[in-house]
C-alpha positions in Angstrom: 0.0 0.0 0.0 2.6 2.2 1.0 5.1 1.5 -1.9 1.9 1.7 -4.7 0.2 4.6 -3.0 -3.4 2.9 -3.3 -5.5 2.2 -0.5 -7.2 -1.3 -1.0 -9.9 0.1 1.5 -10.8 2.7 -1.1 -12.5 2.1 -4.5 -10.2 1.2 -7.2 -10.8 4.6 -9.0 -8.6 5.9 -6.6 -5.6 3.8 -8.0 -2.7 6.1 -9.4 -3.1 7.0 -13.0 0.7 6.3 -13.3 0.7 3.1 -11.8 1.3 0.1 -14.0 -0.1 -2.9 -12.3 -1.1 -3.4 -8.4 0.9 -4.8 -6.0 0.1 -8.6 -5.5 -0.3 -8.1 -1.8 -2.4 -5.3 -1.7 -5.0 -7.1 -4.5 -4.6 -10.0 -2.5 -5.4 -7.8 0.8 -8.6 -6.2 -1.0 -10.0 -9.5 -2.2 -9.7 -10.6 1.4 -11.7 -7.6 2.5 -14.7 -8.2 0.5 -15.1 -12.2 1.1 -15.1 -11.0 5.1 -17.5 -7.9 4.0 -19.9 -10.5 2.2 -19.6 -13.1 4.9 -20.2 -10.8 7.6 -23.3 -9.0 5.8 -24.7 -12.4 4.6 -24.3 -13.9 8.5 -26.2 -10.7 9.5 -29.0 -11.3 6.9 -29.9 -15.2 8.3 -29.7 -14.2 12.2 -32.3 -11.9 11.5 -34.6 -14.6 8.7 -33.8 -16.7 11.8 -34.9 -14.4 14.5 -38.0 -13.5 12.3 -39.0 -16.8 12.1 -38.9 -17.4 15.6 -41.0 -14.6 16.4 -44.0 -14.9 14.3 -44.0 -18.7 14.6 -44.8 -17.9 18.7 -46.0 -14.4 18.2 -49.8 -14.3 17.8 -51.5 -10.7 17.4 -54.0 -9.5 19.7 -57.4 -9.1 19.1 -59.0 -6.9 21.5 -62.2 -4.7 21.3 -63.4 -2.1 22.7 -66.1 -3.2 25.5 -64.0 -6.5 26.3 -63.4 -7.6 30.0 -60.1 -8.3 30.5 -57.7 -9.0 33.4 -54.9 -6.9 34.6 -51.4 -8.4 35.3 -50.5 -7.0 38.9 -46.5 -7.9 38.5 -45.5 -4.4 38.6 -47.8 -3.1 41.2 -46.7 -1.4 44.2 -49.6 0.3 45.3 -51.7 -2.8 46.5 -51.6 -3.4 50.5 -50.1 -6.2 52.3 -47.9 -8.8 51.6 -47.1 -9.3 47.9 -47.1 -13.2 48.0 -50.4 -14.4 48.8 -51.8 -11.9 46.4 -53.6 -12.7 43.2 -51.6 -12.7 39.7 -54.2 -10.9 37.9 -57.1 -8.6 38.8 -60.4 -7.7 37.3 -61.7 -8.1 35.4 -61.6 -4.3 33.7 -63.2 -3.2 30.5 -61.6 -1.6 27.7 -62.4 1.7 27.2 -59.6 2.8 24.0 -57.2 0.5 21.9 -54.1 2.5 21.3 -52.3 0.8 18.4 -51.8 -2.9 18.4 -49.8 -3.5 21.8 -51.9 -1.0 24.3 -55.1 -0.5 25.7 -56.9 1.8 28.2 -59.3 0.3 30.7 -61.5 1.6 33.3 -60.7 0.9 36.5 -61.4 1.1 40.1 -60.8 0.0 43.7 -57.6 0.2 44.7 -55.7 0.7 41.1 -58.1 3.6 40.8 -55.0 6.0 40.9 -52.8 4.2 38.4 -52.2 4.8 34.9 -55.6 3.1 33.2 -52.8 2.2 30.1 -51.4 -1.3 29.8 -49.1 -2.9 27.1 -51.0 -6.3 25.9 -48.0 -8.7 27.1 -49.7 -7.6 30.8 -53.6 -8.2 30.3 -54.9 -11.6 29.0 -59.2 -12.1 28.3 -61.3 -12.6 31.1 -62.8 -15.8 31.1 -66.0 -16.3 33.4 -65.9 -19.3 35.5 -67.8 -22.4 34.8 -70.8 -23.6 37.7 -70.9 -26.7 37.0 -66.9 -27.0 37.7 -66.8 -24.7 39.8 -70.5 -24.6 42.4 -68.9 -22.6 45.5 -67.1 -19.8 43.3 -68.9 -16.4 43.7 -68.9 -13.8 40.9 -66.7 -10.9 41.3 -69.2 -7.4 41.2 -67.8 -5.2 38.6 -68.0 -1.7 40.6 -67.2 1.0 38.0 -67.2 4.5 39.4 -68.9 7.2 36.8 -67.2 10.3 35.7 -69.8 13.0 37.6 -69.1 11.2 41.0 -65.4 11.2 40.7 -65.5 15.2 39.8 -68.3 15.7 41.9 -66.4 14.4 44.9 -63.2 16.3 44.0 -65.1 19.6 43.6 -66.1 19.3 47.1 -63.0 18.4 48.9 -61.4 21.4 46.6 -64.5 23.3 48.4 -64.2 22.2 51.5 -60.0 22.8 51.5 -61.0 27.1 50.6 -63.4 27.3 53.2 -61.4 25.7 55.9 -58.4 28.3 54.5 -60.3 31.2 54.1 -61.7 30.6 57.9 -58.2 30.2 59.3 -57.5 33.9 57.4 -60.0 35.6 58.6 -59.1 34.1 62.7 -55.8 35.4 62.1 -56.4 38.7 61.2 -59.0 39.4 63.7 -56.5 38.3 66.5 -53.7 40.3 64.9 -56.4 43.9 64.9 -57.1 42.6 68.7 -53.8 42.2 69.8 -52.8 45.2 68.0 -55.3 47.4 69.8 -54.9 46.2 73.3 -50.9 46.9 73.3 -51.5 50.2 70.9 -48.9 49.0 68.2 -49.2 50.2 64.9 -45.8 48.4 63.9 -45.6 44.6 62.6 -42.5 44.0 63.9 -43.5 43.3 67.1 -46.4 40.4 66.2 -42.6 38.4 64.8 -41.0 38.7 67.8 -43.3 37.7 70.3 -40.7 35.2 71.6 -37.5 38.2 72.5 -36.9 38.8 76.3 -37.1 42.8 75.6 -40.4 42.7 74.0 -41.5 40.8 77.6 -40.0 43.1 79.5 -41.6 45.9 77.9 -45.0 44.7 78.1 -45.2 43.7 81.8 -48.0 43.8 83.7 -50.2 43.2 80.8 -49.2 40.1 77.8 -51.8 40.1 75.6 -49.3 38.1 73.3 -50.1 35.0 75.0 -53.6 35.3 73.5 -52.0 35.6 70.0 -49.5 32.7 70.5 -51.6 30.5 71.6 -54.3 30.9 68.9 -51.7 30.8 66.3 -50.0 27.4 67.5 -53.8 25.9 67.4 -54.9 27.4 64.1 -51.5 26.3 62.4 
């Protein structure tokens, strides 16, 4: 390579224009390239026929529908109480409120996995079967308890509610004890309602601590 100036990595229109014939070793080199090239690329080609095969031979598509009860793989979920052992593989069953492409669907749920991500990739769900009476007499059904969309947002509009109110109470306390307290010492400064808790302001105010009021109805309101 280095005596010819050619490359055999490079295309052969790179070859000198001056250059009579190649040198044995480097042609030699270069054929040596592309068998490994064509081996390597070929190899590549039959892992994946291979791999393909495999796949579709165990692969079966899913064929879901919307309104379809399905069960819920629980192997990832950490929000169910108690031990994880003696509880059940799957729950459910759910129905399936959207298909999202071929590998995902959206259920409705409830119960405890209320607060979890209603989407589930289809290796984690499998079709709800219902169980045979005559094989199985003692086995009760399982009531499917679906919450509606008005009592969910009803209920969250009056905790919201019910979270101002308490708030707006708890203002109104504090600032009536603050006019109070102001009144009674004849303050018009803030700084001393911050520092009810100094030695000088105490000494100051003897005879008469209205700040006891305040400090006390602040450690029960907070």
């Amino acid at each position: 390579m280095l005596e010819k100036g050619w490359n055999p990595r490079l295309p052969a229109e790179k070859l000198r224009k001056d250059l009579i014939e190649i040198n044995p070793t480097a042609s030699r080199f270069k054929i040596m390239l592309d068998k490994v090239k064509h081996h390597a690329k070929q190899s590549m080609n039959d892992a994946f026929d291979y791999e393909k095969q495999k796949w579709d031979k165990s692969h079966k598509v899913p064929d879901f529908k919307v309104g379809d009860l399905v069960l819920v793989s629980t192997l990832n979920f950490k929000n169910i109480k108690g031990p994880k052992k003696p509880n059940n593989s799957f729950v459910g069953p759910f129905a399936i409120v959207a298909l999202h492409g071929t590998n995902e669907v959206q259920v409705e749920s409830s119960g405890e996995l209320e607060n979890k991500h209603p989407t589930f990739p289809v290796s984690l769900i499998k079709p709800y079967k219902p169980a045979v009476k005559e094989l199985f007499p003692l086995r009760s059904p399982t009531p499917l308890t679906v919450p509606t969309v008005e009592q969910n947002e009803g209920k969250k509009i009056k905790v919201i509610k019910e979270r101002r109110l308490r708030e707006k109470i708890k203002e109104n306390i504090l600032s009536d004890i603050k006019i109070q307290y102001m009144k009674m010492n004849g303050w018009q400064n803030q700084k001393y309602l911050t520092q009810i808790n100094s030695h000088e302001d105490l000494d100051m105010r003897e005879g008469h601590k209205p700040e006891y009021v305040y400090k006390c109805a602040l450690n029960c309101l907070i």
